[in-house]
N, C-alpha and C positions, 0 to 999 in steps of 0.2 A: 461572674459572667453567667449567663442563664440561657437557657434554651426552649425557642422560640418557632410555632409552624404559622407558616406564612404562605397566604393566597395571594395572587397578584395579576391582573390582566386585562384585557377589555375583552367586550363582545359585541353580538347584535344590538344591544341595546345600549353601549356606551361608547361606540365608534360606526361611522359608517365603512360602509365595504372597501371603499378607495383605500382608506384608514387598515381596516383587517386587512387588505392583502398585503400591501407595503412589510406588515411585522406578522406574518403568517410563516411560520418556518415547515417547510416543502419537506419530504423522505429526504433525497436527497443532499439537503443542508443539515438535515437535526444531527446528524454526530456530532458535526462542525461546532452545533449549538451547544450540545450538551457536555463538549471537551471543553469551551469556554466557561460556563459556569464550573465545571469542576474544578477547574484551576482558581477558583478564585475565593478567598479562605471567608471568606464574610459569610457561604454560605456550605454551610454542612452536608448540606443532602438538597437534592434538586431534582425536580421530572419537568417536563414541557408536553402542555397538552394545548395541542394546534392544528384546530380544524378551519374549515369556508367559515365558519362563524364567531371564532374564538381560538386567543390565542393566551394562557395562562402559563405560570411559575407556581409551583409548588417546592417552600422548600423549608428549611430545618435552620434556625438562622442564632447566631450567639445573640444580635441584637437587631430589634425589628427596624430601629432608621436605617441603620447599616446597610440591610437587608434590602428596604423599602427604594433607598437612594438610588444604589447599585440598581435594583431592577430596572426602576424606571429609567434611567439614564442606556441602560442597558436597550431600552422598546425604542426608547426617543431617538438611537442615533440608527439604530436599523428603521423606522419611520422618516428618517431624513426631519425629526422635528426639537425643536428647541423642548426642554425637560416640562420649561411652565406649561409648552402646549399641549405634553403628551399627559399632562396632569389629568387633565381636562374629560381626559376617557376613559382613565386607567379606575380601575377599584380595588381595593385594598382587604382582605382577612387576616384576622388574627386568630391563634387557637382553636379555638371550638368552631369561630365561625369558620376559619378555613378547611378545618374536617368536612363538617355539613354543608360548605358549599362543592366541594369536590363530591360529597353523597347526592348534592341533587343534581349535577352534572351529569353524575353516571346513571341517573335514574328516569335521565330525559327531562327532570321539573327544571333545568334553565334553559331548555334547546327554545326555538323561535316556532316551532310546533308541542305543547305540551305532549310528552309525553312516548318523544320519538326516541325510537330503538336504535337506530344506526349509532349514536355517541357512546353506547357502552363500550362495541368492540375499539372505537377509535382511544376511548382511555384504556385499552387495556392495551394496546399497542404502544402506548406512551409510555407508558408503565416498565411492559416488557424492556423498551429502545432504553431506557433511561437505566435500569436496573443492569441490563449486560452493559454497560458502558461505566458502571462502575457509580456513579452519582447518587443514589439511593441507597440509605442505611437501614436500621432496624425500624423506625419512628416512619417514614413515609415506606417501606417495603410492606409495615401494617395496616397502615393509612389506606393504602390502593387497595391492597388484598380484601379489606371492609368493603370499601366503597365500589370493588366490582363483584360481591355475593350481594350487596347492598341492591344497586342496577338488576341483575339477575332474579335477584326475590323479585323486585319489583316488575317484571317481566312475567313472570310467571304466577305470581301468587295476585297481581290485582290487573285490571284492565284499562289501567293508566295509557298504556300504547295500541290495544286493539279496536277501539271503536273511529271510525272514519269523522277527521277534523276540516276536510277540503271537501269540497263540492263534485270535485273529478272523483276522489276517492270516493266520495259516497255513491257518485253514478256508477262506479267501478263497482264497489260493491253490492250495491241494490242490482246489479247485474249477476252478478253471484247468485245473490238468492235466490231470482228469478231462477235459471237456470240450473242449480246447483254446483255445475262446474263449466269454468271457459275452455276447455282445452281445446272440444272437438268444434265450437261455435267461432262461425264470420264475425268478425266485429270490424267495422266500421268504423272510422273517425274523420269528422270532418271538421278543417280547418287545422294550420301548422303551427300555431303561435304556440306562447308559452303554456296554455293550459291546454291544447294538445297535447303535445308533447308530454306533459304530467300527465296526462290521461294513459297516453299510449307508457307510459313506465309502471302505470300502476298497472294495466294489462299486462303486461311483461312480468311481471313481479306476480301476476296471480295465473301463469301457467297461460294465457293465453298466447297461442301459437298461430292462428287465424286473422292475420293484422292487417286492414288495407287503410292508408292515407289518402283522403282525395282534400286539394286544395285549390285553389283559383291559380295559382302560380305552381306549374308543376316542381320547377325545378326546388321549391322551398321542399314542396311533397316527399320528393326523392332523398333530399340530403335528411329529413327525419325520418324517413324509413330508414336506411340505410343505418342512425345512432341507435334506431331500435328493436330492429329485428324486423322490419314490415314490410309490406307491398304498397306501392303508389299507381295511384290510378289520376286520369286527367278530370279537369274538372266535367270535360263532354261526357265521361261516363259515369259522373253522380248517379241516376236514375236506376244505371245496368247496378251499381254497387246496389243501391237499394233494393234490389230485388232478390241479389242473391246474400243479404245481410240476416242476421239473426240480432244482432242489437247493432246501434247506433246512435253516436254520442257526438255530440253538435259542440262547435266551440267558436264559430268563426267571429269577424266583428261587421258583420253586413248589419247595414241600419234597417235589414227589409226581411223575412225570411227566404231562404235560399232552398228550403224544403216547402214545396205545395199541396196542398190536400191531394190533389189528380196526381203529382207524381208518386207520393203512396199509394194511389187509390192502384194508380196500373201496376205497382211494381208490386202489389201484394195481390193483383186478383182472382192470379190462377195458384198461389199457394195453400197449403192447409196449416205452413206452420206458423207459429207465430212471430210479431216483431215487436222488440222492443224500442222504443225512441226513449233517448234522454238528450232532452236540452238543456243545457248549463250556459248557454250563450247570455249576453243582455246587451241589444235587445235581441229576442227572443228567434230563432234560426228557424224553427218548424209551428209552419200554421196551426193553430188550436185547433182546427176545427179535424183535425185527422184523430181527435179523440172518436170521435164518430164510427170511422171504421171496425169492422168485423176483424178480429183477429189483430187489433194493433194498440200500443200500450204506451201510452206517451207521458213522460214526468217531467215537467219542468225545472228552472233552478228556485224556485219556490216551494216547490214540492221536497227538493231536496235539503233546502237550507234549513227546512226545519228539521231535520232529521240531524245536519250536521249544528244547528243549538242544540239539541237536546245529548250530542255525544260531547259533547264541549263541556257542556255542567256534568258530566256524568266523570269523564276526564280529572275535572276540578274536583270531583269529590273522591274519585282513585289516587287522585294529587293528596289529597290531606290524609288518606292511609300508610303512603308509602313518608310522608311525612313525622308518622308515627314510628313507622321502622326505623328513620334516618334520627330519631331522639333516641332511641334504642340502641341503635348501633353506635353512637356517640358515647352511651355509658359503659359502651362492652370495652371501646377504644381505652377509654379515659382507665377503666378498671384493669388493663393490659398494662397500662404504662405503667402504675402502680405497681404493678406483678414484676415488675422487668428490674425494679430498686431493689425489690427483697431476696430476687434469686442469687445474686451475690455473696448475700449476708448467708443465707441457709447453704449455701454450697460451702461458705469458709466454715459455718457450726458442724456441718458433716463433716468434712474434711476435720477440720481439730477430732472432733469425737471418736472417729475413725483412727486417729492419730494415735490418741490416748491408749484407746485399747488395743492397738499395735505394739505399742511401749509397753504394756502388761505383757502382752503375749510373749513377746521378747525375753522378757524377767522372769514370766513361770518357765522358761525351756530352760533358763540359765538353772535353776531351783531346782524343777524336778527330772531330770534329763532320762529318769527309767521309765518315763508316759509313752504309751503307743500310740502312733499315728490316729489312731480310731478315737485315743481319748484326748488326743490335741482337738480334733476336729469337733468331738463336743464343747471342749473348753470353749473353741473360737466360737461356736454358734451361740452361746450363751450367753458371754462378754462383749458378744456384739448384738444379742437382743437386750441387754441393760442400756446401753446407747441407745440403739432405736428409740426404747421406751419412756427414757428420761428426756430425748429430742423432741418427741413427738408431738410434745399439749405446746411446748414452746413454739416449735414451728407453727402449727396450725394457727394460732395464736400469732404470729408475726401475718402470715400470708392474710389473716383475717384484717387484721389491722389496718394492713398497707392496703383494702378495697375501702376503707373509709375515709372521709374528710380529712386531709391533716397525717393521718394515718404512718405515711411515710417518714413521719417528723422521729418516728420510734425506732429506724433502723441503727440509727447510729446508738440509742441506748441500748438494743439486743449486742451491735457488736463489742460494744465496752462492756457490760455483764458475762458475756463468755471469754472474752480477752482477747478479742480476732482482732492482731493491726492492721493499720493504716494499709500496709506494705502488700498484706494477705488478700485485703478484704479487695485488691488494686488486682493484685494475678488471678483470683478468682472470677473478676469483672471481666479482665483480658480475656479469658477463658470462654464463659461463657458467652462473650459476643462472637468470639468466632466458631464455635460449636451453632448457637441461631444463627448466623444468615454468614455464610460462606462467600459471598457476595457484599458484603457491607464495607464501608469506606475505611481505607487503613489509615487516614487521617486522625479519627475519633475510640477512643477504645472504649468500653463499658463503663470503667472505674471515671473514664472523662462525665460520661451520661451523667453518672452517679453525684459527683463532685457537682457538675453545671446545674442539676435539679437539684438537686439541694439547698444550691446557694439561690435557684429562683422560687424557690419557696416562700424565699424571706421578703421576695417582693411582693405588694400585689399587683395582677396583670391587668391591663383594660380590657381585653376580650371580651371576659363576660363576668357578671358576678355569681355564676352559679356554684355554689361552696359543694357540690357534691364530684363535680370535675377533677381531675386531677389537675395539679398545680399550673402544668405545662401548656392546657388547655385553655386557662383563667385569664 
C-alpha cells in the first residue's frame, strides 16, 4: 500500500455559485467537517480549504480511488446531488500536481481576479482549523507551511497582486496618484449598484474617510452607506455634493448623462481647488464636454481600461515568475520527503555507534579501574571522535543519495550493511515522528511512512513523469 497527496474540489470555474454555496463549509460547521474526514481511515491527513469561490480537500491517501470515491460522494451528498452529477464539477490532483495546485491557490494565480491577496490568509486559516483538530500530519503540515512562504514571496517579491485589474480600482487608484493620499479629500460616488459599491470598498480599503453616496433612490444610498462607512445624500443635492467634492466617480446605469457641463460649470466656479471626475459608467454618466473647464479633470472608462489591459499583461507576466518559484518550491518539497526516509536510518547508525562505544567504555572501567575521572573523560572523547569520524562520509553520502532520483531505493542497503533491524530502524521512525510534529496523527507512525514509500516506489505513479520528483509526488 502506498502513499498518495491528493487535490480535490470545484471552483469558480467548474461550478456555478448556486453549486459553491450548497458544499461551501461556513466557520461554524468546519470542525464538524474536519472530525468527519478524520474518522475515516481511507484518508491519512486532510485540510479543507473553503471560500465564496472554492471548496477543496487536500489529503494524504493509501489509495487515490479510495480517496477520490470517498471525496466525491462525500461533496455530492452535502450538495443534495447524485455522484455522476457532482462529477461533472469536481477536479482531481495527484502528487505533484496537488502540491502546485495548492501553491497557486495560495499565490492568488487560481482566484477569479489574478492575483488577489485575500486567499493566502484564508489558506492559512485552513491550514491552522485543520492542523489543531488533529487531521494533518507531517506530509501536508509541510505541504501548507510551503505553500504559504510560497503565497507570501509571491506578495512581496513580485507585483502579481499590486497593479489595479477592475475599472473601480483603477479610478480608485488614478485617484491616489492624483492626489497622493485620500484620507483628508470628499469623494463622491454616484450611483449604488454593484460597482458602486466596489468602488466605495476600494476607498475604504485606501484610508478614505470622506465618503458621500448620492443615488436616485435614497433609501438604496443609505443601506450602502451604512455597509461602508459613508454619508448619503438625496439625489436633489447632486449639484451641492459637486461642489463641495474633490473627486468623483460615476457608476449609475442612466441611458443619458446625469452630470451636465452647467452643473460643473456652477459647482466649480467660485473654487481654486481642483476636481477630479471619473466616469466608469456605460453609457457614459458625465457630459464630455466639461473637459473644457478650468480647473476640472475628467477620465473616462476608456481612458481607464487601458490602463487596466496593460496591468493585466503585466499581472500575466508576474503570473509566469511566481510560477517559477512554485517549480522551485516543488523540488525543495519533493527533496524534504526524500530527507524524512533517511533520518530514521541515520538516527538508528548513530544510536548502534553510540552504542558500541558505550559497551567499550563499560569494558575499559572493568579493565583499568586505577584511571581518574579526567582520563575516563579523555578516553570518552576520543572513542567517540572514532565514531563520529567513521559515520561521517557514510552519512553524508546516505543524505546525498536520498536528494536524488531513485536515491531512497539505498536506505534499506545502508541499514543492512550496519546491521540496524527491522524492529530498530521501526522505534527510531516512531521517534522521530513525534519529536517533528507534536501535532501529527497518532494513526500513522514514521516506520508506517517508511514501509508505505517504499512499497510505492515500486509502482509507477500517473501524476507526472518527472523522474527527478520524489516517488510520492510521481
Amino acid at each position: 500500500m502506498g502513499m498518495h497527496i491528493l487535490g480535490l474540489g470545484l471552483n469558480h470555474r467548474t461550478a456555478p455559485v448556486a453549486l459553491r454555496e450548497r458544499v461551501s463549509i461556513g466557520d461554524a460547521e468546519l470542525a464538524d467537517a474536519l472530525a468527519e474526514l478524520l474518522e475515516r481511515s481511507t484518508l491519512l491527513e486532510s485540510a479543507i480549504v473553503s471560500t465564496c469561490n472554492r471548496t477543496e480537500v487536500y489529503a494524504v491517501v493509501s489509495s487515490y480511488k479510495a480517496g477520490e470515491d470517498f471525496l466525491i460522494t462525500w461533496l455530492a451528498r452535502r450538495a443534495g446531488l447524485d455522484k455522476s452529477d457532482m462529477l461533472q464539477h469536481v477536479y482531481v490532483h495527484h502528487g505533484a500536481e496537488a502540491v502546485t495546485h495548492l501553491m497557486e491557490v495560495a499565490a492568488g494565480l487560481d482566484s477569479m481576479v489574478l492575483g488577489e491577496t485575500q486567499i493566502l490568509g484564508q489558506v492559512r486559516l485552513a491550514f491552522l482549523a485543520a492542523k489543531e483538530a488533529g487531521n494533518t500530519g507531517m506530509m501536508l503540515n509541510r505541504m501548507f507551511e510551503m505553500a504559504l512562504q510560497l503565497g507570501k514571496r509571491a506578495q512581496t517579491e513580485t507585483r502579481v497582486g499590486q497593479l489595479p485589474v477592475s475599472v473601480s480600482y483603477a479610478a480608485v487608484q488614478l485617484a491616489r496618484k492624483v492626489f497622493g493620499s485620500l484620507h483628508d479629500k470628499r469623494v463622491l460616488v454616484i450611483g449604488a449598484g454593484q460597482t458602486g459599491e466596489l468602488t466605495l470598498q476600494h476607498l475604504a480599503a485606501h484610508d478614505a474617510k470622506r465618503l458621500i453616496v448620492v443615488n436616485r433612490t435614497m433609501e438604496k444610498a443609505q443601506e450602502l452607506a451604512e455597509r461602508v462607512g459613508a454619508m448619503a445624500a438625496p439625489w436633489s443635492a447632486l449639484e451641492r455634493e459637486l461642489a463641495r467634492a474633490d473627486v468623483v466617480i460615476s457608476s449609475t446605469g442612466a441611458s443619458e448623462p446625469v452630470v451636465s457641463v452647467e452643473m460643473v460649470r456652477r459647482a466649480t466656479g467660485h473654487r481654486p481647488r481642483p476636481l477630479l471626475l471619473l466616469d466608469i459608467a456605460v453609457p457614459r454618466d458625465i457630459d464630455e464636454r466639461v473637459r473644457g473647464l478650468d480647473h476640472v479633470y475628467l477620465y473616462d472608462i476608456d481612458d481607464l481600461q487601458g490602463v487596466v489591459t496593460a496591468n493585466r499583461r503585466e499581472r500575466e507576466r508576474q503570473a509566469d515568475i511566481v510560477r517559477g518559484m512554485i517549480a522551485e518550491s516543488l523540488q525543495a518539497y519533493s527533496r524534504w520527503l526524500s530527507e524524512q526516509e533517511v533520518v530514521p536510518v541515520i538516527a538508528a547508525i548513530r544510536a548502534k555507534g553510540e552504542s558500541i562505544q558505550a559497551s567499550v567504555m563499560e569494558s575499559l572501567r572493568n579493565k583499568l579501574p586505577e584511571l581518574e575521572e579526567r582520563e575516563w573523560k579523555l578516553i570518552q572523547k576520543h572513542t567517540m571522535s572514532i565514531v563520529n569520524q567513521l559515520l561521517r562520509d557514510p552519512i553524508r553520502n546516505m543524505k546525498e543519495l536520498s536528494a536524488h532520483p531513485g536515491g531512497t531505493r539505498h536506505m534499506e542497503v545502508f541499514a543492512r550493511l550496519f546491521g540496524i533491524a527491522d524492529e530498530d530502524l521501526a522505534e527510531f521512525g516512531r521517534q522521530v515522528m513525534l519529536e517533528s510534529d507534536a501535532n501529527g496523527s497518532a494513526r500513522l507512525t514514521f516506520a508506517d511512512f517508511v514501509q508505505r514509500w517504499s512499497e510505492a516506489m515500486a509502482k509507477p505513479s500517473r501524476a507526472t513523469t518527472d523522474s527527478s520528483l520524489h516517488p510520492v509526488l510521481r
